[in-house]
N, C-alpha and C positions, 0 to 999 in steps of 0.2 A: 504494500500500500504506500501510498506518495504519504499520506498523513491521516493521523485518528486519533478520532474525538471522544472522549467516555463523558458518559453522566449518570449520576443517580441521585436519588433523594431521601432527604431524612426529616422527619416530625424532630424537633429541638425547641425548648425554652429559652424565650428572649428574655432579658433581663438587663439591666443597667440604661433602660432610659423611662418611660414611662412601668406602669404596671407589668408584672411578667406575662409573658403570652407568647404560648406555641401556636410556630411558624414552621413552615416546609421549605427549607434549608436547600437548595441546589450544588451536590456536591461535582466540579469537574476536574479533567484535566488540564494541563497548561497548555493543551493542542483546541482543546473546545473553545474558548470564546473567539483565537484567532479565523481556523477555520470557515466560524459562520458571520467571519466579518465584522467582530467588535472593536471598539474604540472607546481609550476611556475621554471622559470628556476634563475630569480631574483623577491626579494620580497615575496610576501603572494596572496592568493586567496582574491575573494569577504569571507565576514563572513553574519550571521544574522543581527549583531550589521549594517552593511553597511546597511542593507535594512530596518531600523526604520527612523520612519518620521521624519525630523528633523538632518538627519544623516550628517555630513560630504561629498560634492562629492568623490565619487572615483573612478577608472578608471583604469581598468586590458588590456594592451598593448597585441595581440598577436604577437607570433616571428616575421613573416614577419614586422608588423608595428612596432616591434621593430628595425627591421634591418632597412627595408627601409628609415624611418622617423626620427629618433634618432641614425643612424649609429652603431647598438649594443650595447650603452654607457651604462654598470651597474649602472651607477651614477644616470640612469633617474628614480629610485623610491625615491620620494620627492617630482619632477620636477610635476610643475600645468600646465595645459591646461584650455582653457575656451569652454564649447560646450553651446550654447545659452547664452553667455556673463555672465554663471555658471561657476565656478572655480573647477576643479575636479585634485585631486591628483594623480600622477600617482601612483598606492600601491605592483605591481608587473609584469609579463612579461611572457605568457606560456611556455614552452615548445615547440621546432617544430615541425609540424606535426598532434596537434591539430584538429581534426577533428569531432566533434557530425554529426548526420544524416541530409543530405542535406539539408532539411525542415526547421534544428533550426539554420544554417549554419550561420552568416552573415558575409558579403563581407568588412563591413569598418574597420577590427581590430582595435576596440575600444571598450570593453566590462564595462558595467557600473551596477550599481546592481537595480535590478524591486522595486523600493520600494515599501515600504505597509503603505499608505494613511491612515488615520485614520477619522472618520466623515460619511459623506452619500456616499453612495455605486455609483460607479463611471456609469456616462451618457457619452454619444456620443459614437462614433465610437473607439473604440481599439479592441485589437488582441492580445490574448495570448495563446500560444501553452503549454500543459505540457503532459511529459513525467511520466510513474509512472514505477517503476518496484512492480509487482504484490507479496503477499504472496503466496506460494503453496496451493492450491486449491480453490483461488481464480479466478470468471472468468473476462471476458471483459464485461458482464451484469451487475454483481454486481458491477464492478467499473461503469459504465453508472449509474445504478440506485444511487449509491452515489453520483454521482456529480450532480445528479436532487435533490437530499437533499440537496444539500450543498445550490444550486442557491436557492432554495426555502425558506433557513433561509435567506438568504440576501435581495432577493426583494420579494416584497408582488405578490400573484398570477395576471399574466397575465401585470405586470409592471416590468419585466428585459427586458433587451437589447434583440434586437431582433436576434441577432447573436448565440443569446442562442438556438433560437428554433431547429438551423442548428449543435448544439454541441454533441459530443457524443466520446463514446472510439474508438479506433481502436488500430489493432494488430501495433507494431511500426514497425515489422518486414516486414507485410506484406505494411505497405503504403512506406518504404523506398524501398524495393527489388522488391513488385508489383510480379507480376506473370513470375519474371526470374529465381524464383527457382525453378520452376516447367518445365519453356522451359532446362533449364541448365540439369535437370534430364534427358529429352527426349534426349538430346542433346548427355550425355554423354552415354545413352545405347545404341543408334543409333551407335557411336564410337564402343562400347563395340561387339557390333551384327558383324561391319562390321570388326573387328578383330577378329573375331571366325569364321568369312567365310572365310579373307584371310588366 
């Protein structure tokens, strides 16, 4: 793959500005916000450095929760919050309008970085979505059969998470847009016919 994006999400208690209140926390990598085109408008992005074990909290603001929650204040990269009674810096503030594909969307603007654990390969229940943009002539098999590599050097056979079983690639285009670019085609010859008649 040229490049890839992970994201997942997590339920966390806000704390240290008004009353406490769980929020859905957008956790990514340092590949995700570039990817789909962000910019911050104050501060810096997530980096690599953010997503090593050990790292510093940090906490990338989008516009609305900039405006909304902080009144637009440029001053708020510094400014700490606590999510799970963790202390996370705020490091910068998108751009407005921000937008990745509905899927990896999340609703709490508070974007934090996926870190990368180090030790035994993680149990229970999580969710992570990644995006890749593909090299030319590479397909969506050979990216599948990679990622059965990949899972295969991590857990020993027939011991990864069971969510694995359910994993695999798909086209991003077609799970975001679904079968309306194909109605949108009929749609617009249907137009196109009934203007050549009248």
């Amino acid at each position: 793959a040229e490049a890839l994006a992970s994201s997942a999400f997590a339920s966390m208690i806000l704390t240290g500005l008004d009353d406490p209140e769980r929020v859905t926390v957008q956790r990514v990598d340092e590949g995700f916000l570039p990817m789909f085109g962000a910019r911050p408008v104050v501060g810096r992005l997530l980096t690599a450095a953010d997503q090593r074990d050990g790292a510093p909290g940090v906490v990338v603001l989008t516009h609305a929760q900039w405006v909304d929650r902080f009144g637009s204040d440029p001053g708020v990269v510094g400014r700490s919050i606590q999510l799970d009674d963790q202390p996370f810096e705020i490091v910068g503030v998108l751009q407005p309008g921000f937008a990745p594909p509905e899927t990896m969307r999340g609703d709490g603007g508070l974007i934090v970085p996926l870190a990368v654990r180090t030790g035994e390969p993680a149990r229970g229940s999580f969710f992570i979505t990644t995006v890749a943009r593909l090299r030319p002539g590479t397909s969506r098999t050979d990216m599948a059969d990679h990622m059965e590599r990949v899972v295969a050097g991590i857990y020993p056979p027939g011991d990864g998470p069971a969510f694995l079983a359910g994993g695999g690639a798909a086209d991003l285009r077609t799970e975001v847009v679904g079968n309306v670019g194909s109605a949108l085609g009929r749609m617009l010859a249907a137009v196109a016919l009934l203007l050549l008649i009248a």
